[in-house]
N, CA, C and O atoms as a GROMACS GRO file, in nm:
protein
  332
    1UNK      N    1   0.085  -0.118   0.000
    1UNK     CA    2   0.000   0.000   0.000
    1UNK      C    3   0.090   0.124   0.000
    1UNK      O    4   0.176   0.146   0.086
    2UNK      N    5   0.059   0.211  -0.116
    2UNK     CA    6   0.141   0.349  -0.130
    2UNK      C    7   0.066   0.432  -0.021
    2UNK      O    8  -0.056   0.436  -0.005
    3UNK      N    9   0.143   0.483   0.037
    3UNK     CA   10   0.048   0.619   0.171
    3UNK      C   11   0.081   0.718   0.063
    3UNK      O   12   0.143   0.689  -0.040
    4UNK      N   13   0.032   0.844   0.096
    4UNK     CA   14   0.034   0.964   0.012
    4UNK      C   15  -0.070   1.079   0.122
    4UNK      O   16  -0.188   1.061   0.154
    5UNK      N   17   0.005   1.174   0.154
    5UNK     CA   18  -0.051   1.297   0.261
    5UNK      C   19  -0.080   1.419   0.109
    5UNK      O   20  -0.005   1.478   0.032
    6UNK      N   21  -0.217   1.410   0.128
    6UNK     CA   22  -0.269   1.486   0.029
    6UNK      C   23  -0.387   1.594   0.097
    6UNK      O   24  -0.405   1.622   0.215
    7UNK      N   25  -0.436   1.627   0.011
    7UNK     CA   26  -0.613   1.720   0.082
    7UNK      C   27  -0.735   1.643   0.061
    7UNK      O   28  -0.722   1.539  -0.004
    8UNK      N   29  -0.828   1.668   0.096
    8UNK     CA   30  -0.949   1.611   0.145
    8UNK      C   31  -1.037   1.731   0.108
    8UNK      O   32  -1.012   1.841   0.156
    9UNK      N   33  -1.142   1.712   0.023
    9UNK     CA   34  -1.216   1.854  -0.034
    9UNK      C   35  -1.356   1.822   0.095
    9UNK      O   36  -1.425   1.720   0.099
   10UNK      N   37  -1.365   1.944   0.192
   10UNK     CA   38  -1.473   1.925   0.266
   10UNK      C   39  -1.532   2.080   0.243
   10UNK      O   40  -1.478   2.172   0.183
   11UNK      N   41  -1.644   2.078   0.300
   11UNK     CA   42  -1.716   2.234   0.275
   11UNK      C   43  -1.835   2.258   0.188
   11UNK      O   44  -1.865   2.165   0.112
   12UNK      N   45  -1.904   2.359   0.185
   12UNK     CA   46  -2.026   2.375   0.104
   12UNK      C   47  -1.982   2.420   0.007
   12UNK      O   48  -1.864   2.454  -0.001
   13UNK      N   49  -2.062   2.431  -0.081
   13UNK     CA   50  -2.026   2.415  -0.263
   13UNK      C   51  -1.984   2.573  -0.265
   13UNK      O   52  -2.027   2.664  -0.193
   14UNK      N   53  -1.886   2.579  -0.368
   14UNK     CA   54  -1.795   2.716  -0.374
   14UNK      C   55  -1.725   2.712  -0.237
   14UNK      O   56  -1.608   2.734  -0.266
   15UNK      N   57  -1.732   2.696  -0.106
   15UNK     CA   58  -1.669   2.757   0.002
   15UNK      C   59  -1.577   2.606   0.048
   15UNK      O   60  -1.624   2.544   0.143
   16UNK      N   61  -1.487   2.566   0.000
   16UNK     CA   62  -1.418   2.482   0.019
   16UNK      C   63  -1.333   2.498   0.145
   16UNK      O   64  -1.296   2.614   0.162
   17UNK      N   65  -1.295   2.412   0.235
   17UNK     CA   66  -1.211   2.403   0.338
   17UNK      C   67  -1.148   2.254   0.317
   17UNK      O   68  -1.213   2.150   0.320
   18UNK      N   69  -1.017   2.266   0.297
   18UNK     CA   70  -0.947   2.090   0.317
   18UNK      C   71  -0.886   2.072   0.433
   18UNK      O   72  -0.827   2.151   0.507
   19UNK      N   73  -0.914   1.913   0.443
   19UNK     CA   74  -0.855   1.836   0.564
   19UNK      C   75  -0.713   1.796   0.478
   19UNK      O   76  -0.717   1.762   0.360
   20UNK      N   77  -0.600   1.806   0.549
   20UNK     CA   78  -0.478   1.765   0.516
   20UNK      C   79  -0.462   1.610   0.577
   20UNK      O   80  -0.470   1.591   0.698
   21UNK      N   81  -0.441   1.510   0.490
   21UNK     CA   82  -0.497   1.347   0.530
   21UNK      C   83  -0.405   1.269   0.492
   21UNK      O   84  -0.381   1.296   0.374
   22UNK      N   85  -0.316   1.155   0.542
   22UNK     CA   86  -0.309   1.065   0.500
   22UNK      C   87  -0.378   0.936   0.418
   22UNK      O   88  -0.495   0.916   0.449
   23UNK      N   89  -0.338   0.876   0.350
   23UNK     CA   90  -0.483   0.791   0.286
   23UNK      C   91  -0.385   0.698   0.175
   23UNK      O   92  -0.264   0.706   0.156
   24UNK      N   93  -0.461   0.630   0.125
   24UNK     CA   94  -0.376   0.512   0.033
   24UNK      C   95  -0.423   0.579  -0.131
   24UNK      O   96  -0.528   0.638  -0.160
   25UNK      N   97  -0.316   0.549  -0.212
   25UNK     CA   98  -0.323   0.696  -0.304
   25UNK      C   99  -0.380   0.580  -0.404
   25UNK      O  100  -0.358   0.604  -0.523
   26UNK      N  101  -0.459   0.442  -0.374
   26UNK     CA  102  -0.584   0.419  -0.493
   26UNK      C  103  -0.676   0.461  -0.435
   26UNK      O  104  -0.774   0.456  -0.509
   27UNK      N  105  -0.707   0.517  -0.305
   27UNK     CA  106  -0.842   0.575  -0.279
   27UNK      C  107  -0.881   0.663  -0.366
   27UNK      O  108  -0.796   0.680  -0.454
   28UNK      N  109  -1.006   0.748  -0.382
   28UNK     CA  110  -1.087   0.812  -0.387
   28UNK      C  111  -1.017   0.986  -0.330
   28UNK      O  112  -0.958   0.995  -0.222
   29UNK      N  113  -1.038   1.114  -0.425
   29UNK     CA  114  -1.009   1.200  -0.356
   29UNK      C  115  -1.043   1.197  -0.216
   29UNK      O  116  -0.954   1.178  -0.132
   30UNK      N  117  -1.199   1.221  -0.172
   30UNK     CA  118  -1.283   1.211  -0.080
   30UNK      C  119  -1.342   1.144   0.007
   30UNK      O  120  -1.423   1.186   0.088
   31UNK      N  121  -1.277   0.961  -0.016
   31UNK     CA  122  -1.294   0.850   0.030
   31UNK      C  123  -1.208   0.867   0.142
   31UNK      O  124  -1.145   0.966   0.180
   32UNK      N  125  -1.220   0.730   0.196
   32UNK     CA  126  -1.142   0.663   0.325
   32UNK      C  127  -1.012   0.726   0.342
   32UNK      O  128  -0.930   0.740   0.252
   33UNK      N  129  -0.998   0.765   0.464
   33UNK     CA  130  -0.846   0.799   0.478
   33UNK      C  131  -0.828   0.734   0.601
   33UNK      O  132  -0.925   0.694   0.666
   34UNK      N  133  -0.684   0.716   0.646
   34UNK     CA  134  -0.619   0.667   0.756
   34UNK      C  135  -0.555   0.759   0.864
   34UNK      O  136  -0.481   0.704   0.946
   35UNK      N  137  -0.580   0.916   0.873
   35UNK     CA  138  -0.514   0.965   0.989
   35UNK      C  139  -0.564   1.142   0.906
   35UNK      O  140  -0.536   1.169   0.789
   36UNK      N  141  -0.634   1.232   0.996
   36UNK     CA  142  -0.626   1.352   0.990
   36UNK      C  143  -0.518   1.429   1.011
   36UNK      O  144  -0.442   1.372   1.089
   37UNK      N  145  -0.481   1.525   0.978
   37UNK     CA  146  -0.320   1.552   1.011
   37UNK      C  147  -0.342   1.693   1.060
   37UNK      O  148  -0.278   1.742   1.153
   38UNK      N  149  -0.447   1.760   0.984
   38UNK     CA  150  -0.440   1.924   1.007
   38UNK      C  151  -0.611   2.022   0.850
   38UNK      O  152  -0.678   1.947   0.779
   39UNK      N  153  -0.620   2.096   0.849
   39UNK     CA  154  -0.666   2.194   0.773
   39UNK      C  155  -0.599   2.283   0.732
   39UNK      O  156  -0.493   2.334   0.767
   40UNK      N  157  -0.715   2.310   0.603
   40UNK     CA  158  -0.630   2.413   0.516
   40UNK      C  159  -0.756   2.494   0.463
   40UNK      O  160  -0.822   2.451   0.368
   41UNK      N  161  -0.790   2.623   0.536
   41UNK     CA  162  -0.892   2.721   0.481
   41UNK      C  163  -0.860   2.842   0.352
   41UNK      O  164  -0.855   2.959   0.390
   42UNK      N  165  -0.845   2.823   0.247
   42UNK     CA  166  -0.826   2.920   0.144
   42UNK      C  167  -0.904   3.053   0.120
   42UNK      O  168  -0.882   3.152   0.049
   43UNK      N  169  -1.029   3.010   0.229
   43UNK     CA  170  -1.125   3.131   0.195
   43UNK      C  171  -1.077   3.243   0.335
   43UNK      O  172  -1.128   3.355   0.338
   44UNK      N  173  -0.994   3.208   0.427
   44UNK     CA  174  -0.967   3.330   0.486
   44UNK      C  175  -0.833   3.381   0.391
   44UNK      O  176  -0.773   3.325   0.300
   45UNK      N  177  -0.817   3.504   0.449
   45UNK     CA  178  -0.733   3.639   0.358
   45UNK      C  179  -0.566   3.559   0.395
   45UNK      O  180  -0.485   3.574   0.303
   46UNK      N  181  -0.533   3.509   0.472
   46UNK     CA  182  -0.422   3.426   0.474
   46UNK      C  183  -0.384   3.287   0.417
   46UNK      O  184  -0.274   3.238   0.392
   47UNK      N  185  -0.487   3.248   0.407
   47UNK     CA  186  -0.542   3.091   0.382
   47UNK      C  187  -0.466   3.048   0.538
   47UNK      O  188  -0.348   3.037   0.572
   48UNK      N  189  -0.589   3.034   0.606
   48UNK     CA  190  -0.529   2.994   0.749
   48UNK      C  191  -0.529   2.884   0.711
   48UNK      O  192  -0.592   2.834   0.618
   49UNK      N  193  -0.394   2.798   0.842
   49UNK     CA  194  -0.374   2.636   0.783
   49UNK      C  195  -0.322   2.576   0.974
   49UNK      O  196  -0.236   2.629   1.044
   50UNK      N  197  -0.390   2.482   1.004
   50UNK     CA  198  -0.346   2.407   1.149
   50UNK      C  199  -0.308   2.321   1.087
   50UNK      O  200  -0.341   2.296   0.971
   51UNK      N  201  -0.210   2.246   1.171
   51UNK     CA  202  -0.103   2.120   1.148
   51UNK      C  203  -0.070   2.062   1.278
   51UNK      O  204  -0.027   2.120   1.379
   52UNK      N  205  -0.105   1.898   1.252
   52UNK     CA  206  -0.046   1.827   1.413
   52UNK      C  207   0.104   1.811   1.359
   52UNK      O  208   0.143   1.723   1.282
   53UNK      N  209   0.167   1.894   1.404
   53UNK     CA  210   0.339   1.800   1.321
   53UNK      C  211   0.399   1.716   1.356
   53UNK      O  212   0.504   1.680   1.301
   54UNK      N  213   0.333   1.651   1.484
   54UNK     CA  214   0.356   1.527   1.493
   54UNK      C  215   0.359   1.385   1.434
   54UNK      O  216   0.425   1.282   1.420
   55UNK      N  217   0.250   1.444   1.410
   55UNK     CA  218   0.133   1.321   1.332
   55UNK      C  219   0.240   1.356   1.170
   55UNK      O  220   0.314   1.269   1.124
   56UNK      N  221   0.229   1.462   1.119
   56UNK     CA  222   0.262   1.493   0.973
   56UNK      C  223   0.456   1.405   0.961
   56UNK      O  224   0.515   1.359   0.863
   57UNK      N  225   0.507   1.420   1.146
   57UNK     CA  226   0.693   1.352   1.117
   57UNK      C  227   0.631   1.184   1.122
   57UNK      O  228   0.678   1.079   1.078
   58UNK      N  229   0.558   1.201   1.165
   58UNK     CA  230   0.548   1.002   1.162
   58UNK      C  231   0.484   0.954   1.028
   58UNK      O  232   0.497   0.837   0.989
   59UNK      N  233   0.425   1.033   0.969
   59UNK     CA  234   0.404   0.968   0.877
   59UNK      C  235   0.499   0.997   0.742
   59UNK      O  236   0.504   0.925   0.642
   60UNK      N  237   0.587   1.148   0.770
   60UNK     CA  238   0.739   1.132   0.648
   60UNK      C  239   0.834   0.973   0.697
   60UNK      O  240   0.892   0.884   0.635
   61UNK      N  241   0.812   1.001   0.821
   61UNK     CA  242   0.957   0.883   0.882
   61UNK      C  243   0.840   0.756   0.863
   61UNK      O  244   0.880   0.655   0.921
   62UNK      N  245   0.744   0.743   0.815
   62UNK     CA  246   0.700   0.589   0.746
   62UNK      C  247   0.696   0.571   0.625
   62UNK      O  248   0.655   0.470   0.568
   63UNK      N  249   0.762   0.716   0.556
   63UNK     CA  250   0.810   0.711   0.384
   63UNK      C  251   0.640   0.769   0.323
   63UNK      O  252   0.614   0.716   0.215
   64UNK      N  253   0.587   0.814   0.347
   64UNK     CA  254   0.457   0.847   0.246
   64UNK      C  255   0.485   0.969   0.212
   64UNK      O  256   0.508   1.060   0.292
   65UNK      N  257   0.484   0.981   0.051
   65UNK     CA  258   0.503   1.081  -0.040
   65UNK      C  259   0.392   1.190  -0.053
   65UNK      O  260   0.270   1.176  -0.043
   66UNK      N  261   0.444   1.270  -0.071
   66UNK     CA  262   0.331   1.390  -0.051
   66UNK      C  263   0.326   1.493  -0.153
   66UNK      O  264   0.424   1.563  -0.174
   67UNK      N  265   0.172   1.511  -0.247
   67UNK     CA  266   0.114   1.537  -0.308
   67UNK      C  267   0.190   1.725  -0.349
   67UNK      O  268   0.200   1.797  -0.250
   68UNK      N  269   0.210   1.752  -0.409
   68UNK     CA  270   0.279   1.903  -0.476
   68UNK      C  271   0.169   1.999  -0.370
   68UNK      O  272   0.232   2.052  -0.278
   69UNK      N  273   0.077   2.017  -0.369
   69UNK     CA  274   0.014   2.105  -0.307
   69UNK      C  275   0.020   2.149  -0.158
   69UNK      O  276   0.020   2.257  -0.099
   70UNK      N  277   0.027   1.960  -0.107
   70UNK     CA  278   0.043   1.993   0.035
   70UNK      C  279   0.210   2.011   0.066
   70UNK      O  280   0.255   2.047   0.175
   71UNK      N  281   0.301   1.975  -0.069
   71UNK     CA  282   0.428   2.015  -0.069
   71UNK      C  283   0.425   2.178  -0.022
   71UNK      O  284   0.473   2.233   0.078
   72UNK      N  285   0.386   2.206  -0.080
   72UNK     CA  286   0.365   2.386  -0.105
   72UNK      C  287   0.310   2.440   0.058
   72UNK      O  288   0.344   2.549   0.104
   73UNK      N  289   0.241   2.364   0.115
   73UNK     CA  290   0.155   2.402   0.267
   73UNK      C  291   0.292   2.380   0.351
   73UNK      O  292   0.340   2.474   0.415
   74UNK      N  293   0.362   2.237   0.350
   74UNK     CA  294   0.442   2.261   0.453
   74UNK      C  295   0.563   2.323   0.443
   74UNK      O  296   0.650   2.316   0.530
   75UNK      N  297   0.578   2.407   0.297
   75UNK     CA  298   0.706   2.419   0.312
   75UNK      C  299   0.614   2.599   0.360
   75UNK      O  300   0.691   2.669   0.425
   76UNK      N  301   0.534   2.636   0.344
   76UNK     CA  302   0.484   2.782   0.424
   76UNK      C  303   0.521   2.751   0.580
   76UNK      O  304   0.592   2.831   0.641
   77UNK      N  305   0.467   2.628   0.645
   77UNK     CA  306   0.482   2.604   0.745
   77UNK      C  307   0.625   2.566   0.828
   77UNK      O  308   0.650   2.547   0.947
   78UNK      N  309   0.717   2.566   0.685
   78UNK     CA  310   0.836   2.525   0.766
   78UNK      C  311   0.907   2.332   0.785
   78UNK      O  312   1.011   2.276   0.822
   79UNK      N  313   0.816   2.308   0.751
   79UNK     CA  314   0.769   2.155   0.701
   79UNK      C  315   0.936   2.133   0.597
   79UNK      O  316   0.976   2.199   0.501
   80UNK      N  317   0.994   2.023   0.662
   80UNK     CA  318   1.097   2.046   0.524
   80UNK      C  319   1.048   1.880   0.445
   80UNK      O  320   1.032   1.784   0.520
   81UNK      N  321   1.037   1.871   0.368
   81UNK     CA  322   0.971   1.711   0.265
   81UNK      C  323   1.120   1.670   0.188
   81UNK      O  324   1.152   1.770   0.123
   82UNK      N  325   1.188   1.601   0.176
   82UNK     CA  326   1.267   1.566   0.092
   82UNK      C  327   1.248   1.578  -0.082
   82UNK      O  328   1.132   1.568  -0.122
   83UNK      N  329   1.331   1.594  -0.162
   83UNK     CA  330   1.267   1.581  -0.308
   83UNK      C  331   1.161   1.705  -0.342
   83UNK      O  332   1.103   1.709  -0.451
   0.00000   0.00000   0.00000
């Protein structure tokens, strides 16, 4: 099973908010995932974003590759991703 820490599209139509998720990358954008990690709100003027970074080092140090976008979130956050 490939892991992959990607987004999760939650929210009412137009007003999107993502869950930042671990999940197995044949799932489903929106399907089953295996571990919440944090949010990502685009509709505030910062795009506010929470992060457990706990949760986000255990799952780099179990090797799951992570999606360009949420590349882009942790490196705002300081997040360093290999590659």
């Amino acid at each position: 099973m490939a892991v992959i820490i990607r987004l999760r599209r939650m929210g009412a139509k137009k007003k999107p908010v993502y869950r930042i998720v671990a999940t197995d990358s044949r799932r489903p954008r929106d399907g089953i995932y295996l571990d919440a990690m944090g949010q990502y709100d685009p509709s505030k003027s910062d795009g506010q974003i929470t992060l457990d970074k706990d949760r986000v080092s255990h799952w780099l140090g179990q090797g799951a590759m992570v999606s360009d976008t949420v590349k882009s979130i942790f490196k705002k956050e300081g997040i360093a991703v290999g590659r």
